[in-house]
N, C-alpha and C positions, 0 to 999 in steps of 0.2 A: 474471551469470546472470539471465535473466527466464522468469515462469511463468506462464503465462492460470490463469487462477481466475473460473470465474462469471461473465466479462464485464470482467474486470482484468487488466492484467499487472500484475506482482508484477517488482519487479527488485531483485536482494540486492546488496549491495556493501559493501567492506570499508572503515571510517573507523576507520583504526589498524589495528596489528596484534590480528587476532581479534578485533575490536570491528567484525559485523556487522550492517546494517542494511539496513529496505529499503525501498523508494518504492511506492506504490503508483500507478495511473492507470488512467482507463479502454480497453478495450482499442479502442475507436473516437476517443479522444483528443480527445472532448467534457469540459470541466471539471467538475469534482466539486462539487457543491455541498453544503458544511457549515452547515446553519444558517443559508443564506439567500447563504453569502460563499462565490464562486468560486475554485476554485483549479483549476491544472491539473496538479497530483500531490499527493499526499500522502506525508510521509517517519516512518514510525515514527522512535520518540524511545530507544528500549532498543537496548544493546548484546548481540548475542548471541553466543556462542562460536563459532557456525559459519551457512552460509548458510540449510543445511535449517532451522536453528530459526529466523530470521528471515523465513523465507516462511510459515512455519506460524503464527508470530505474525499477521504479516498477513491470511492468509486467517483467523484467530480476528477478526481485527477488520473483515474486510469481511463476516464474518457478525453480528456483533454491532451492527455499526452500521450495517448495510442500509438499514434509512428514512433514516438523517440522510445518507448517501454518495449522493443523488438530485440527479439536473437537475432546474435548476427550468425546466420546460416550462410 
């Protein structure tokens, strides 16, 4: 399941039974820059009981961490 958020897709997936999680990436597929070091997704680290709570995780963390989720241009 993937979800555009703000300029991301958000894509939830299941590692185990009901142990969801989800990747982040930009939706133009330009790498992420964290603190200076590229990546080209990003994977939340918690397990959630279903999909909908691992995308809302997500989108809680591409709001919180806005400035550090920047290309460096």
């Amino acid at each position: 399941m993937t979800t555009m958020y703000d300029g991301f897709d958000i894509e939830s997936f299941e590692a185990g039974k009901g142990l969801w999680h989800a990747r982040i990436r930009r939706a133009d597929l330009s790498p992420l820059a964290i603190d200076g070091v590229l990546f080209p997704a990003m994977e939340m680290g918690f397990a959630w009981p279903d999909a909908q709570a691992a995308i809302a995780d997500a989108k809680h963390h591409i709001d919180r961490f806005r400035r550090r989720i920047t290309s460096d241009e």
